[in-house]
Structure formats: C-alpha cells, structure tokens
C-alpha positions as CSV (number, residue, x, y, z in Angstrom):
1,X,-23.6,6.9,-0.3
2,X,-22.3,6.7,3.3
3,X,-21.3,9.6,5.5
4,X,-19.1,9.1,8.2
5,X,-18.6,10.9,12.0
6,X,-15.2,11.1,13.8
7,X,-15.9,11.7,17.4
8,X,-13.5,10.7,20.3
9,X,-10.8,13.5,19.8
10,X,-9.0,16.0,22.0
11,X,-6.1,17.2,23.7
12,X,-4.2,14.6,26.0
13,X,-0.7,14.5,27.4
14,X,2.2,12.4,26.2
15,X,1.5,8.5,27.5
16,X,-1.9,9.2,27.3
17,X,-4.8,7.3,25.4
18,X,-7.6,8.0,23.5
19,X,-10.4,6.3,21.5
20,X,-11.3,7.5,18.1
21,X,-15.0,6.4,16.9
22,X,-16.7,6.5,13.5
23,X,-20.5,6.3,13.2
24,X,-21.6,5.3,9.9
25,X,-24.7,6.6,7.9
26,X,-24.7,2.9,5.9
27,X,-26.8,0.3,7.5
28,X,-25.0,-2.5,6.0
29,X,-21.3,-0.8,7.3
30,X,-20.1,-4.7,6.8
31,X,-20.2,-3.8,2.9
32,X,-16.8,-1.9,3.4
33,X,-13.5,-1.8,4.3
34,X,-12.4,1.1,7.2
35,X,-9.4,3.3,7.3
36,X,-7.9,6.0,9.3
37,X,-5.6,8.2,8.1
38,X,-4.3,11.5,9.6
39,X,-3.1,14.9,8.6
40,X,-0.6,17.6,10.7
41,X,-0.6,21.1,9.8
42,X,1.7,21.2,6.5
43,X,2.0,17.6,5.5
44,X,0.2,15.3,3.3
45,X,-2.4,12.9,4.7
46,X,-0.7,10.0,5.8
47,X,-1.7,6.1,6.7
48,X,-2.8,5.3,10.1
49,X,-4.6,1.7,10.0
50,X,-7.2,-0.3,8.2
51,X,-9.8,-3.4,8.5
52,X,-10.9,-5.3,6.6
53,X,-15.0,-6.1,5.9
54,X,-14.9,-8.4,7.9
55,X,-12.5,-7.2,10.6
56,X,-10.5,-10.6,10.6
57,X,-7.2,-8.5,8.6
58,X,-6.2,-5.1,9.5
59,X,-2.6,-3.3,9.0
60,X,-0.4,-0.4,10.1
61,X,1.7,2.6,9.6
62,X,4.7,1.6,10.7
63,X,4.5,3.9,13.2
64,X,1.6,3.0,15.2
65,X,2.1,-0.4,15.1
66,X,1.7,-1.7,18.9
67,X,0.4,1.2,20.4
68,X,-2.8,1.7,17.8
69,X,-5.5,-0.8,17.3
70,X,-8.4,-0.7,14.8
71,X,-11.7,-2.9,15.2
72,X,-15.2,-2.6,14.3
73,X,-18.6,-3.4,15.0
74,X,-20.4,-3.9,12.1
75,X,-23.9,-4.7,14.3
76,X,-23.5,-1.0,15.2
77,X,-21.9,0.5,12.4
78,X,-19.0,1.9,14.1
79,X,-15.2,1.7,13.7
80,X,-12.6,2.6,16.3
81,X,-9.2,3.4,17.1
82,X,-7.8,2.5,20.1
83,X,-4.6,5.2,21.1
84,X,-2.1,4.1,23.8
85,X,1.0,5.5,24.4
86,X,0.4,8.7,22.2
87,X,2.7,11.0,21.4
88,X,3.5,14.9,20.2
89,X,4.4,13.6,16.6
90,X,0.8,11.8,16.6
91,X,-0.7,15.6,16.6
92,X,-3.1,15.9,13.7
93,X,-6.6,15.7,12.5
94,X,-7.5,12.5,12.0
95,X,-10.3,11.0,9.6
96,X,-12.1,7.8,8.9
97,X,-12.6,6.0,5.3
98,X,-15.0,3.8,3.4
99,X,-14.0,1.7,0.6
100,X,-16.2,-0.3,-1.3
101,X,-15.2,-3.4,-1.5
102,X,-16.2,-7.5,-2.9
103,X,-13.1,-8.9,-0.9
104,X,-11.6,-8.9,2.2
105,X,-8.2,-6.8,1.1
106,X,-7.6,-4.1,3.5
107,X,-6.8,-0.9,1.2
108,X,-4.0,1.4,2.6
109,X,-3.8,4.1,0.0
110,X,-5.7,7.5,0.2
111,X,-6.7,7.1,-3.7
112,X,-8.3,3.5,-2.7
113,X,-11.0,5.4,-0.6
114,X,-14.6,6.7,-1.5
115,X,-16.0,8.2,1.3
116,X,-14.2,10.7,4.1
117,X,-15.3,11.6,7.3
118,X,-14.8,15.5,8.1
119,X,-12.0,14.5,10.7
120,X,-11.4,14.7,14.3
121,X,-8.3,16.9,16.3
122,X,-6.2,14.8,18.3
123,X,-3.1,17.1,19.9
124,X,-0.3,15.3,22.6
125,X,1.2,17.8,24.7
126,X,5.0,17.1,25.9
C-alpha cells in the first residue's frame, strides 16, 4: 500500500505561483499513475491533472490548462504541480492520487483512484 505526502502549499496572492509536491511511500512510484484533484469549502472534489506511469501523457481540468503543469520523478518518487498564474477560484485543499495501473492511460475520475494523500491548503488572495 502506498501513502502519499502533499507538501508545497500556502497562501499566495493572485498572479502568484506555487509548487505542489507528493512524496511517495512506494519504492517502485513508476508502478502508478498520479493525480491531483482539489476540494473548496462546500463543493465536491473536483479534477485538477494527471500523468501517466510513465509521465509521457498527462491531462487537465479545463481550467488549469496553461497555467498548471504536472510531472514526475519516478527515481525519487515524487510528483508535482507546477502553479502559475493562480487565482482566488483555485482556493482549496488540494490532494495527490495513486492508481494502480498495467497501461499507460492517465485516469481522471475520483472513483479510478486507490490511494489519497491527506491534502495540502492552497488559498489566492485578490
């Protein structure tokens, strides 16, 4: 079973960036496709981005695409999400995802995931 560790967020103003890691317990992180999702106070967890196993395919929420980027380092177990140009609608706690996988499909569904990370804040101030 992996176990996953969000690190990376905090509070930053509108137009500002951040970088969202996740350490990973499993050795062999290559074994698994990586997602992030996030969730504001009062909605449902949404979408953010996902990679593939082996990082050649990822995809977006619609509305990330061009200022988020995902990527991974499998040698050191670690995903990340690059944040540029964030704003106050980005606000939420945002986690990481393992899925299991043979292939190199890149899942984009909550239900698709087996293992969560315990989440990271991210807040944009206008």
């Amino acid at each position: 079973q992996v176990q996953l560790a969000e690190s990376g967020g905090g509070l930053v103003q509108t137009g500002g960036s951040l970088r969202l890691s996740c350490a990973a317990s499993e050795r062999t992180l290559s074994r698994y496709a990586m997602g992030w999702f996030r969730q504001a106070p009062g909605k449902e967890r949404e979408f953010v981005a996902a990679i593939s196993r082996s990082g050649r395919s990822t995809k977006y929420a619609d509305s990330v695409k061009g200022r988020f980027t995902i990527s991974r380092d499998n040698a050191k177990n670690t995903v990340y999400l690059q944040m540029n140009s964030l704003k106050p609608e980005d606000t939420a706690v945002y986690y990481c995802a393992a899925d299991s996988l043979y292939s190199d499909y890149v899942p984009a569904r909550t239900y698709e995931y087996d293992y969560w990370g315990q989440g990271t804040q991210v807040t944009v101030s206008s």
